[in-house]
C-alpha positions in Angstrom: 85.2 67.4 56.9 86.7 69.9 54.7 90.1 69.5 54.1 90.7 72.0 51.2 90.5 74.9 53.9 93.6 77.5 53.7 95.4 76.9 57.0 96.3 79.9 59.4 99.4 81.4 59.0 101.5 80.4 62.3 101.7 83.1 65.0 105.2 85.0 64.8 107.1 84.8 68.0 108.4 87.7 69.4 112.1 89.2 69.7 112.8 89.9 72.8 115.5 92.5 72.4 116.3 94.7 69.2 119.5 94.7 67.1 121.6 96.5 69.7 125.4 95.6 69.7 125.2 94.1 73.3 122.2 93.1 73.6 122.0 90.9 70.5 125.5 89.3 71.8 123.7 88.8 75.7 120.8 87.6 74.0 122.8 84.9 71.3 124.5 84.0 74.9 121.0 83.5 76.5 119.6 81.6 73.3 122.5 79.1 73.0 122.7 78.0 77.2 118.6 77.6 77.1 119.1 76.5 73.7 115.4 77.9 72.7 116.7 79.0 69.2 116.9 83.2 68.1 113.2 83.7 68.9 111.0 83.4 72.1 107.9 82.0 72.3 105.0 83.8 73.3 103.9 81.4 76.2 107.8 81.6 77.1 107.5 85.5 77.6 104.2 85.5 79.8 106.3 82.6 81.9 109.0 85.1 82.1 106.5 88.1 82.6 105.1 86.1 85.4 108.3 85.0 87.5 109.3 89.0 86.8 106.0 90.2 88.4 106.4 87.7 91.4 110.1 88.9 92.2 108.8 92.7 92.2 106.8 91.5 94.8 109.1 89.6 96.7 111.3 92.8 96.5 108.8 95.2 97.3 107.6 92.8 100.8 111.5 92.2 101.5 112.1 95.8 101.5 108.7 96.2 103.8 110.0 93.6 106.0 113.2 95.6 106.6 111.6 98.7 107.6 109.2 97.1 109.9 111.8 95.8 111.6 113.7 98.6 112.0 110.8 100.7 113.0 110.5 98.1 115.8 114.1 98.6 116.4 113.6 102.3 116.7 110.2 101.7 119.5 112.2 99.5 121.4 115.0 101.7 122.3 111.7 104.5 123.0 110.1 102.4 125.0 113.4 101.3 127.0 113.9 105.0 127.7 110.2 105.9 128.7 110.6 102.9 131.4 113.6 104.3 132.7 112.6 107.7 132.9 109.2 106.1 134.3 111.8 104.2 136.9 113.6 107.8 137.8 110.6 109.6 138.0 109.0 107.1 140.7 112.0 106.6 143.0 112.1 110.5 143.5 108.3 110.4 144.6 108.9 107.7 146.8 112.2 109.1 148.3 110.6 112.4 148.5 107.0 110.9 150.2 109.4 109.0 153.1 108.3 110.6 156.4 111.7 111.8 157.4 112.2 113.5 154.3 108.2 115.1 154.9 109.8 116.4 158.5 112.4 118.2 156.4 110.2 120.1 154.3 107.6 120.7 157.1 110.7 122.0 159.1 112.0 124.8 156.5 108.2 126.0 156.8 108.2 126.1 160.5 106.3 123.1 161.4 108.3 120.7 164.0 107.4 116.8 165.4 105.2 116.6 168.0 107.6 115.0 170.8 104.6 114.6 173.5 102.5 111.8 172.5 98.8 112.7 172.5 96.7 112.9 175.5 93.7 110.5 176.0 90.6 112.4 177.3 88.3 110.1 179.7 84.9 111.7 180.0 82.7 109.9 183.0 79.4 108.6 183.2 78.1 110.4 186.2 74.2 109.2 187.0 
């Protein structure tokens, strides 16, 4: 073993904000309640990368969600409306196909009820 090797120099952790006014003072307020110290760590950031990635997603299927449901909303009132028109629509035909009302329109056409009710006809066997 060689212990006369030069060691690496130690990765540098990244800032995560610049010297802005506000943001240095939000980021001093950050540092001092997680009390990590004035830099992050670069395993911290990819932590903090990650949870940021899995709330856009979160976000993007919530908002998804939402308009699933209210395109169901939006069907279900069409649909109500097609079943009523359907509803409408069939009462009229079966009004309409009742014989009285038949007699009706067969009577503005000239065509009246046969009162006489229809003759048998008897043909004989003669041998």
């Amino acid at each position: 073993m060689s212990f006369n090797r030069p060691r690496r120099p130690a990765k540098q952790p990244v800032r995560l904000f610049g010297n802005l006014n506000l943001l240095s003072r939000l980021t001093d307020w950050i540092n001092t309640k997680i009390d990590i110290g004035d830099e992050l760590p670069t395993k911290t950031i990819r932590k903090l990368i990650w949870c940021i990635c899995l709330a856009i997603i979160y976000i993007y299927f919530q908002h998804n969600y939402e308009t699933q449901i209210r395109n169901l909303g939006k069907t279900e009132k069409e649909m109500n409306e097609k079943r009523a028109e359907y509803i409408t629509y069939k009462s009229k035909y079966m009004f309409s196909s009742k014989q009285s009302e038949i007699e009706k329109k067969l009577a503005d056409q000239g065509l009246e009820k046969n009162i006489l009710p229809p003759l048998k006809i008897v043909v004989s066997e003669e041998k």
